[in-house]
VEXROSE-269501 format. One record per residue (C-alpha): residue in one letter; x, y, z. Coordinates in steps of 0.5 Angstrom, whole numbers, padded with zeros to 4 digits, always signed. Each point is the difference from the previous one (the first is absolute). Layout:
<pts>
AXYZ
...
</pts>
This chain:
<pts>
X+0004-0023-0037
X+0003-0005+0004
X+0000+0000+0008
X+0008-0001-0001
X-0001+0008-0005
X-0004+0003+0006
X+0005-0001+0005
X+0005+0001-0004
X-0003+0007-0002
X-0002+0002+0007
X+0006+0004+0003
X+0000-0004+0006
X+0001-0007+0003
X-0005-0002+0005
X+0004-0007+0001
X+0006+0004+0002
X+0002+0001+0007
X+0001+0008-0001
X-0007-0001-0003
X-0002-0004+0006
X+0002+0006+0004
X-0004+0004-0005
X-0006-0003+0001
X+0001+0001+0007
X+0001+0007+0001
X-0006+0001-0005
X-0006-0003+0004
X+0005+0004+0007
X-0002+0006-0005
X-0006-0001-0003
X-0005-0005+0004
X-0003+0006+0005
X-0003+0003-0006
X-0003-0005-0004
X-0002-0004+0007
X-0003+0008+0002
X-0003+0000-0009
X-0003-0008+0001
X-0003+0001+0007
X-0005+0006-0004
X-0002-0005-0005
X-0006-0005+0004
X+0005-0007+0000
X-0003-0004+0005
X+0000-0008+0001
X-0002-0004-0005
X+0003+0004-0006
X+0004-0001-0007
X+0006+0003+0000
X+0005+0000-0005
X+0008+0004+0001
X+0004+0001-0007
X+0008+0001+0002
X-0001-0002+0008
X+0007+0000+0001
X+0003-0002+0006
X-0009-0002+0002
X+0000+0005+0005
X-0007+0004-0002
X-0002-0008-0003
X+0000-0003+0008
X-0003+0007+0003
X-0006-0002-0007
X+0000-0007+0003
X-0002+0002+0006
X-0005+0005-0001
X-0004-0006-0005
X+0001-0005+0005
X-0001-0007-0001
X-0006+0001-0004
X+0004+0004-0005
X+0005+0000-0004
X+0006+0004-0003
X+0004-0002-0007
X+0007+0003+0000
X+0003+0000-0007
X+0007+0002-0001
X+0005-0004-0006
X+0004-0001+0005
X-0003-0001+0007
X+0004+0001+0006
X-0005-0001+0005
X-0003-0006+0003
X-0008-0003+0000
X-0004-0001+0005
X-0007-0003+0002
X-0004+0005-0004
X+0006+0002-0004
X+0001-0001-0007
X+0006+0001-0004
X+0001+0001-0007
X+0007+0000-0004
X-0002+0003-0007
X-0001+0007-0004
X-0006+0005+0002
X+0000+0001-0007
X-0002-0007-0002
X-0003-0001+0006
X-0007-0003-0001
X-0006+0000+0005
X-0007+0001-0001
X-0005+0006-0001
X-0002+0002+0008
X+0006-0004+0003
X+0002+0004+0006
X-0003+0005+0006
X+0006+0004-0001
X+0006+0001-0003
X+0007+0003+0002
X+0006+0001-0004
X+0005+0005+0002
X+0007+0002-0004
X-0002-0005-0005
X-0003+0003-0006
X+0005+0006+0000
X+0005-0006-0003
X-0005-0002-0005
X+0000+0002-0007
X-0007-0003-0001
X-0003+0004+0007
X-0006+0003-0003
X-0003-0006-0003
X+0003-0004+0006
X-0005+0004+0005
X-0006-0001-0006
X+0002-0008+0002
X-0001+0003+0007
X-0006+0003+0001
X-0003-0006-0004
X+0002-0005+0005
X-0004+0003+0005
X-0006-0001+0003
X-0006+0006+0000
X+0001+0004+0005
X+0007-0002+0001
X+0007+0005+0000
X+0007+0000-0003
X+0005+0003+0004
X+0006+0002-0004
X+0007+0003+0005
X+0005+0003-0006
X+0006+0005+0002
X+0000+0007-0004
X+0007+0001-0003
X-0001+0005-0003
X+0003+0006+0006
X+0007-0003+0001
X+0003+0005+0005
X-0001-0004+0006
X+0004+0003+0005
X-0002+0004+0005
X+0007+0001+0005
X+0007-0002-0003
X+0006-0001+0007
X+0005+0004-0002
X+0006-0005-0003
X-0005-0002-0005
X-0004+0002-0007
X-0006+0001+0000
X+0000-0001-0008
X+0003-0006+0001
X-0006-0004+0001
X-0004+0005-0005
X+0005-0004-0006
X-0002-0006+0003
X-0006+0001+0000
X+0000+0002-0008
X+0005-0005-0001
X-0005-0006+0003
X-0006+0003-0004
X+0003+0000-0006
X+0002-0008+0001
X-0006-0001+0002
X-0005+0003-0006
X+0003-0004-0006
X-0002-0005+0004
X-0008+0002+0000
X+0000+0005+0006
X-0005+0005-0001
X+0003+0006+0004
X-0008+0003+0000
X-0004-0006+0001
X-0003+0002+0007
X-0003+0006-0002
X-0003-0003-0007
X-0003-0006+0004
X-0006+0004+0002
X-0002+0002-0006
X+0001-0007-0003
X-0004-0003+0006
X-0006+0005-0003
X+0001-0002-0007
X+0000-0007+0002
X-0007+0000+0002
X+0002+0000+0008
X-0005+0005+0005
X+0002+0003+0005
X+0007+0002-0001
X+0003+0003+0005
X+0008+0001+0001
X+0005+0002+0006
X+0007+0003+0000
X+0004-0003+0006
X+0008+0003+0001
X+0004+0000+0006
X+0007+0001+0002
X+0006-0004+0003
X+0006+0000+0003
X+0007-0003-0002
X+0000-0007+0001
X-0008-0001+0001
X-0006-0001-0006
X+0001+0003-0007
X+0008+0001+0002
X+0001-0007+0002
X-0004-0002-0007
X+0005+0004-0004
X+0006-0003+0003
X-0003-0006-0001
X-0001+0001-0008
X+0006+0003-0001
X+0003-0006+0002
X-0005-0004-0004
X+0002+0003-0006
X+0007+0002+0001
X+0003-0002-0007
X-0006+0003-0004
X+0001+0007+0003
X+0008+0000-0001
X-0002-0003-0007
X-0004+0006+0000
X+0005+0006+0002
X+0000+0000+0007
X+0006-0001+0004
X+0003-0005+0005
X+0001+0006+0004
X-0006+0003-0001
X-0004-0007+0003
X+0005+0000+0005
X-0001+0007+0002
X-0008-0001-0001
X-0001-0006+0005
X+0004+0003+0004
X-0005+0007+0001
X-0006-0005-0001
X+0003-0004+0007
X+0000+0008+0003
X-0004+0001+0006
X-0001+0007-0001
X-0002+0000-0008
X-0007+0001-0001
X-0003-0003-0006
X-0008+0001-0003
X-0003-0006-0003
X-0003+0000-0006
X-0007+0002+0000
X-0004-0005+0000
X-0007-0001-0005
X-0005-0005+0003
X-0006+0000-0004
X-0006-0004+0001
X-0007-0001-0005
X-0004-0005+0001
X-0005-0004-0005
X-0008+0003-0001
X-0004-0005+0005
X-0005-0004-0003
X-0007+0003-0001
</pts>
């Protein structure tokens, strides 16, 4: 399978302004929490470090900070959108076909990333292999098994509204590989990969109309708008939407978030 057949099967376009914003509120949402898991896991200066899917950078620059100048971090992304930097290396190719040799890394990180891959459980196997002994992955998916996300509808709106495009975007987006169930499959598929220590932590939280997740829906309403008319949604059900996502007095839950950890056995 080619680059082009990835992109094209992935429901989202990264190189797209809307995908731009998308990546933006993503790392807006999720960095405290993977900053907080990462902190737990010993990187220090001097590490190797690899970030598969690094989207707008963000948790790249803050490992590149961390190794220092004696360290390194590799950002892989098939289409990258994030610049390099003196202990920075990008890469522009297919975590699937990727190659790098046994014992590579001190930690790698991917976050919503395998979710999106057919292939996860033989992707996390190339994982573990690449790194070090003693070394940890740290794998971020969203459970999207629970849709009934809204916590407070204003009066004027609907809350089953964003509940149809929740299903509708879930239904766009298996086709095209999503697993709805991996974040809470990766625990077991870390231990049958060989890797110790696996440990997992559940994040959620809610947000207001206008901030967080409401600001990511409205973004990916936007993003892909024709596939979700072309899926049975209505102008005036988006129009009706964006606008009770823009709401301040909407309150909206996250998608809960598994972030789980293992490490490869150390050496004897």
């Amino acid at each position: 399978m080619t680059d082009t057949d990835v992109e094209q099967r992935y429901g989202f376009d990264n190189t797209s302004s809307e995908g731009g914003h998308q990546l933006q509120h993503l790392a807006e949402i999720l960095d405290p929490h993977s900053i907080s898991v990462l902190s737990t896991t010993g990187i220090k200066p001097g590490m190797r470090c690899l970030d598969v899917g690094p989207g707008a950078g963000t948790i790249t620059r803050w490992l590149a900070e961390q190794v220092g100048p004696d360290g390194q971090v590799t950002a892989i992304d098939i289409a990258p959108s994030l610049p390099g930097g003196p202990n920075i290396e990008i890469l522009a190719e297919d975590i699937r076909t990727s190659d790098f040799d046994p014992g590579s890394f001190d930690l790698i990180h991917a976050r919503l990333v395998l979710m999106h891959i057919p292939e996860r459980v033989k992707v996390l196997q190339r994982l573990a292999d690449w790194l070090r002994p003693g070394g940890a992955i740290v794998l971020s998916e969203w459970d999207c098994t629970y849709l009934n996300l809204v916590r407070y509808c204003p009066g004027g709106f609907d809350a089953s509204l964003h509940d149809l495009f929740q299903t509708t975007l879930v239904g766009l987006l298996t086709p095209r590989g999503m697993s709805t169930t991996w974040a809470t499959e990766a625990h077991g598929a870390m231990l049958h990969s060989g890797l110790t220590n696996v440990t997992t932590v559940v994040d959620a939280r809610t947000y207001h109309g206008g901030t967080g997740i409401c600001q990511l829906h409205y973004s990916n309403s936007h993003q892909l708008n024709d596939a979700l008319l072309a899926a049975g949604m209505t102008e005036q059900q988006l129009s009706d939407l964006r606008r009770m996502l823009q709401d301040p007095r909407l309150t909206l839950s996250g998608y809960l978030m598994h972030t789980t950890t293992g490490r490869r056995a150390a050496a004897n």
